[in-house]
C-alpha positions in Angstrom: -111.0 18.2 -53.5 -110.8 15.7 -50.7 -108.3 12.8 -49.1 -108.6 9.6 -48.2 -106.8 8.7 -45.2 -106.7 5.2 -44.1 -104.7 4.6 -41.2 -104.4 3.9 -37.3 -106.5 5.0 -34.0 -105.2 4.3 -31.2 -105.2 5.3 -27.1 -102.0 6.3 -26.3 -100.2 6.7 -22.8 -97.1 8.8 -23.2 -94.6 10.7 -20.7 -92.2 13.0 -21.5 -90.2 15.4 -19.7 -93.4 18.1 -18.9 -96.0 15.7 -18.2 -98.0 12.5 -19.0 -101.3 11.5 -20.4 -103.1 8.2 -20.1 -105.1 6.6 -23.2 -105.7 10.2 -24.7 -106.5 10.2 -28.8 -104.1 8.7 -31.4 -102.9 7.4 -33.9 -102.0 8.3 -37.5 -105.3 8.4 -39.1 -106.1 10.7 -36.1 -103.5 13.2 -36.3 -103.3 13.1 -40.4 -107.0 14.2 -40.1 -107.1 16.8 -37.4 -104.6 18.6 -39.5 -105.6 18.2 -43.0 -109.6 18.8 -41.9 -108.5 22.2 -41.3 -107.8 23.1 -44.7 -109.5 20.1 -46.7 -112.1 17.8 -47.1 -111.2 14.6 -45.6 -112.3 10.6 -45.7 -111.3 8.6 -43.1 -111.1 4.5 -42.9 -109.6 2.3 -40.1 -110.9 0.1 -37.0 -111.5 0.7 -33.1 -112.7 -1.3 -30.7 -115.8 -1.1 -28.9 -113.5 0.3 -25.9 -112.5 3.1 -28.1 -114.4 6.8 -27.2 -115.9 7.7 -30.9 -117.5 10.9 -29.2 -113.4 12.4 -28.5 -113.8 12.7 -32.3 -116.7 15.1 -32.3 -114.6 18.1 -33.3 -113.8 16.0 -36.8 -117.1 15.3 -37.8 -118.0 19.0 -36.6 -115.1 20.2 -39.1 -116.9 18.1 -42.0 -114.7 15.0 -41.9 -116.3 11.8 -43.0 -115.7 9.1 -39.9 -118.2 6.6 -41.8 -115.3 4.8 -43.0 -114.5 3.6 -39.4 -115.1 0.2 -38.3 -115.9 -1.0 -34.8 -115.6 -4.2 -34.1 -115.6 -6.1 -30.5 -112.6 -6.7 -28.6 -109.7 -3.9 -27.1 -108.4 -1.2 -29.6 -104.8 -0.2 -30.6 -103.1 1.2 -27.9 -99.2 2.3 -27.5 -97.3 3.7 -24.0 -93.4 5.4 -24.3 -92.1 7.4 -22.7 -89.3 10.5 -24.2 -86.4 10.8 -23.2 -84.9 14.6 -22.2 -84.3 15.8 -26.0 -87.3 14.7 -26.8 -85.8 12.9 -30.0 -85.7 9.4 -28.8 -88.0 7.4 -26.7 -88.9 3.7 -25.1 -91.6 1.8 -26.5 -93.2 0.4 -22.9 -96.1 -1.2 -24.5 -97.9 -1.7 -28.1 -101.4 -4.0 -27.6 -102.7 -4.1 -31.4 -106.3 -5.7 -30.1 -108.6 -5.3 -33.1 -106.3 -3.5 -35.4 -104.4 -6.8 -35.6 -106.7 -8.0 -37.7 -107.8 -4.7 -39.5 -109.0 -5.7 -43.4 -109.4 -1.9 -44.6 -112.5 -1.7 -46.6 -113.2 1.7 -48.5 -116.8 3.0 -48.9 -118.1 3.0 -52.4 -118.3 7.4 -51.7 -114.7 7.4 -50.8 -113.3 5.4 -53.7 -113.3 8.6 -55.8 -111.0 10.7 -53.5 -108.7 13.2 -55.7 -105.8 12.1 -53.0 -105.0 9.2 -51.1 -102.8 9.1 -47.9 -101.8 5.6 -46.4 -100.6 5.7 -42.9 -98.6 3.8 -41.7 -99.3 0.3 -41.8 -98.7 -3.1 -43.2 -97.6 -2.7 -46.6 -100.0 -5.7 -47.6 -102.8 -3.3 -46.4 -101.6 -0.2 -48.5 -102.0 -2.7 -51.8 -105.5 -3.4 -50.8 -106.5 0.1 -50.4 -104.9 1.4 -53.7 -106.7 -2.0 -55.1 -110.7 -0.6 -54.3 -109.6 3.1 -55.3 -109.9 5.0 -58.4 -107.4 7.3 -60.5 -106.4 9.7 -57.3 -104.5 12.6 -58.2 -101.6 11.5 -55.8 -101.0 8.9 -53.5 -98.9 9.7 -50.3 -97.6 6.5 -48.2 -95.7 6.4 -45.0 -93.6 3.9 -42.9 -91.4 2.5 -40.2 -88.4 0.6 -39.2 -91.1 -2.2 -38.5 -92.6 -2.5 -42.1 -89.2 -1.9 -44.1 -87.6 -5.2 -41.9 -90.8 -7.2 -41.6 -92.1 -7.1 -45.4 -89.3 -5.6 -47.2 -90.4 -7.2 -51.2 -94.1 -6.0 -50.4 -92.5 -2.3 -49.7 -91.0 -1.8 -52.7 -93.6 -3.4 -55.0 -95.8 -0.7 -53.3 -93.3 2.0 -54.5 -94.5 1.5 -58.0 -98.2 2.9 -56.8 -97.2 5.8 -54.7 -96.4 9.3 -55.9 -95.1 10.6 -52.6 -93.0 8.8 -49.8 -92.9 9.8 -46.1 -90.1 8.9 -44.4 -87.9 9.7 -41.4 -83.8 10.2 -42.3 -83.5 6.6 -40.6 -86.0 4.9 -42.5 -84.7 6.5 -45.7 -81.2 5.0 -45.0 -82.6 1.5 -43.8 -84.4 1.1 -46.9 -82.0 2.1 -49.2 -79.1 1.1 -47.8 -77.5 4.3 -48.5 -75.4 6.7 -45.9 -76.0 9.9 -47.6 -79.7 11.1 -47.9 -79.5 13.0 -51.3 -78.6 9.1 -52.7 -81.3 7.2 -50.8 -83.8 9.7 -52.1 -82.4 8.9 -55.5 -82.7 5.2 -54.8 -86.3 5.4 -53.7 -87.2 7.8 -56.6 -86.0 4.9 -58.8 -88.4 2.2 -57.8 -91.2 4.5 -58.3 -92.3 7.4 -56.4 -91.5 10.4 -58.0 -91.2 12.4 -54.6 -90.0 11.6 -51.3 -90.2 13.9 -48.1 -87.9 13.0 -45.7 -88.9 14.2 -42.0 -85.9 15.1 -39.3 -87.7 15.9 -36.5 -86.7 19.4 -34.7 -84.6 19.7 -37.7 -87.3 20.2 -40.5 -87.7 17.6 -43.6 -86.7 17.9 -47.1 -88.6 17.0 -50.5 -86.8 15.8 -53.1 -88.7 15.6 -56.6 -86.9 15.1 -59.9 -83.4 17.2 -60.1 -85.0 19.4 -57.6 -84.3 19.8 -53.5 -86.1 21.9 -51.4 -86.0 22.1 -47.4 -88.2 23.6 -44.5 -87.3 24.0 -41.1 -89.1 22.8 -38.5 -90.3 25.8 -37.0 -89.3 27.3 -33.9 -90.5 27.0 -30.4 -90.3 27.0 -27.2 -90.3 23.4 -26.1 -92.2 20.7 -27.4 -94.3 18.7 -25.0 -95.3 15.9 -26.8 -93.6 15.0 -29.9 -96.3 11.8 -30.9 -98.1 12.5 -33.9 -96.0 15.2 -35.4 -94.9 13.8 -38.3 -98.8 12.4 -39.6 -99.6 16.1 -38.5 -96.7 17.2 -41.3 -98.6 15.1 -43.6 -101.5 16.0 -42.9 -100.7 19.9 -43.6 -98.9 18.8 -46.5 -101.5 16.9 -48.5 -104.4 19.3 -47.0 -102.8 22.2 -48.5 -102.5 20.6 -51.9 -106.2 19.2 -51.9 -107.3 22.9 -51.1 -105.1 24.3 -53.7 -105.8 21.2 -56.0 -102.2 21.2 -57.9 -99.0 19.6 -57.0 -96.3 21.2 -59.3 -93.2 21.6 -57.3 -93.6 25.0 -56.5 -97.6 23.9 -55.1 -95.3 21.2 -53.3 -92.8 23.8 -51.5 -95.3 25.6 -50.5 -97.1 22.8 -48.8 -94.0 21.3 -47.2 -94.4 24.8 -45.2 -97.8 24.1 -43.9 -96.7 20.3 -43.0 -93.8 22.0 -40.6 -96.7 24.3 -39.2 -99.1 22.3 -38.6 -95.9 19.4 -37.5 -95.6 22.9 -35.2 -98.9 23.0 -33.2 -99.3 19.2 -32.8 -96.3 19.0 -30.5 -96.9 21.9 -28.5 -99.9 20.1 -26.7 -100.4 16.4 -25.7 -102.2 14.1 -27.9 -104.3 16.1 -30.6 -105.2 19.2 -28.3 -102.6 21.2 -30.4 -104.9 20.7 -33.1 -108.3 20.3 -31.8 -109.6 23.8 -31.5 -106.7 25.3 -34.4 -107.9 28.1 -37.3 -107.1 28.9 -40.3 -106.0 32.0 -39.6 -103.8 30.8 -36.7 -101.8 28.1 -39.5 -101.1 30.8 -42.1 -100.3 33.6 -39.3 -97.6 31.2 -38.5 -96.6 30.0 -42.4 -96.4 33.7 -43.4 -93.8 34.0 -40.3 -92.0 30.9 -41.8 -91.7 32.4 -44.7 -89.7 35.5 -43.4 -87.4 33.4 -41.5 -86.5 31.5 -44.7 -86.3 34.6 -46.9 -82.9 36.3 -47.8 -81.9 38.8 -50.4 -78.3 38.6 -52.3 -76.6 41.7 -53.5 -74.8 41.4 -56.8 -71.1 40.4 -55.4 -73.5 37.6 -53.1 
């Protein structure tokens, strides 16, 4: 099985409360595909710029990813600064340049337009219809957003909702786009124009899938500080979706199981700046850490409760 990940790469300059780092790797198309390569096979589409250094992927082509799908063209390439405050749960955008990816028109190779899953980062929902437009049949499509996308082109949003199977959201976005307080009713809402799943994320406090009459939540798991919490939650979907196109089901249970490996790999992303929390990552290291998941999330119940 294998995903098609179309998305952002960016150079990002972030500080936060242990440190900085200064046009290091990013981007969601980045961190989606350092963590799903681990476990999957994985296609990857988007645009850089001819300032942008294609040889800090390496380690993704090394792990079997397909990086044919990414465009340079001339001119500056995405790039973002913040900086985190203390909790690490809010920050200040300082600067966002979009240089090339302004104008990104995603084109999918003719190899990748067979992909059993398709994961659309976040970007213009305009964009999202054109990639589900040049693929065929996927198993499941997974789509993510912002605040920016769910003000800025609202009606192209929710026709998209029709076409995806699986919506990534944070608990903000889910209320902004619903217009709902509660999160179990602006699931529901989203559910009804269309996706039959939604996962939404809530940082250091884990994410929850709703799918059908069904709920099930994960904790994020537990560490000692987090020192750069950029990327994390393309990282979540990246261990998400990669588990299900290793497995190759999504019944609810395959789902469950997968929202654990999203919080893992959500897990190793943040402890490291930029992707070096996933750069050099095993196998063995992920499911060390899901099996130890699992027994913090495990109770028995005697008879009486």
């Amino acid at each position: 099985m294998s995903i098609l990940a179309v998305g952002s790469f960016a150079l990002d300059s972030v500080v936060t409360p242990f440190g900085k780092a200064d046009r290091v790797l990013g981007g969601s198309a980045v961190f989606f595909s350092a963590a799903a390569s681990i476990l999957t096979e994985v296609n990857v589409v988007g645009v850089v710029g001819d300032d942008f250094p294609l040889e800090n992927l390496s380690f993704l082509k090394d792990r079997g990813v397909n990086l044919t799908g990414i465009e340079t063209e001339e001119g500056e390439s995405f790039s973002w600064s913040a900086s985190y405050h203390s909790d690490m749960n809010t920050r200040d955008t300082i600067e966002t340049k979009l240089g090339v990816f302004e104008g990104f028109d995603p084109k999918i190779p003719e190899q990748f337009r067979q992909s059993d899953y398709v994961f659309l980062g976040n970007i213009d929902p305009v964009l999202q219809h054109k990639v589900l437009d040049q693929v065929t049949a996927p198993s499941l499509v997974a789509c993510d957003t912002m605040n920016h996308w769910i003000e800025s082109e609202r009606e192209e949003l929710i026709r998209l909702l029709n076409r995806v199977d699986l919506l990534l959201v944070n608990d903000e976005e889910a209320r902004q786009l619903s217009g709902e307080t509660g999160l179990v009713d602006a699931s529901r809402w989203i559910q009804k124009r269309g996706p039959r799943m939604v996962v939404i994320k809530k940082g250091e406090h884990g994410a929850v899938l709703f799918s059908d009459d069904s709920i099930f939540s994960v904790p994020a798991f537990p560490l000692p500080c987090a020192f750069d919490p950029t990327g994390a939650g393309d990282a979540f979907a990246g261990g998400l979706l990669g588990h299900i196109s290793e497995q190759g089901f999504a019944s609810v249970a395959d789902l469950r199981r997968a929202m654990a490996f999203g919080s893992v790999l959500g897990s190793f992303a943040v402890q490291e700046f930029s992707i070096e929390g996933l750069r050099t990552l095993s196998k063995s290291e992920i499911l060390e850490r899901v099996r130890a998941l699992k027994v913090m999330t495990t109770f028995d119940m005697n008879e009486e409760g």
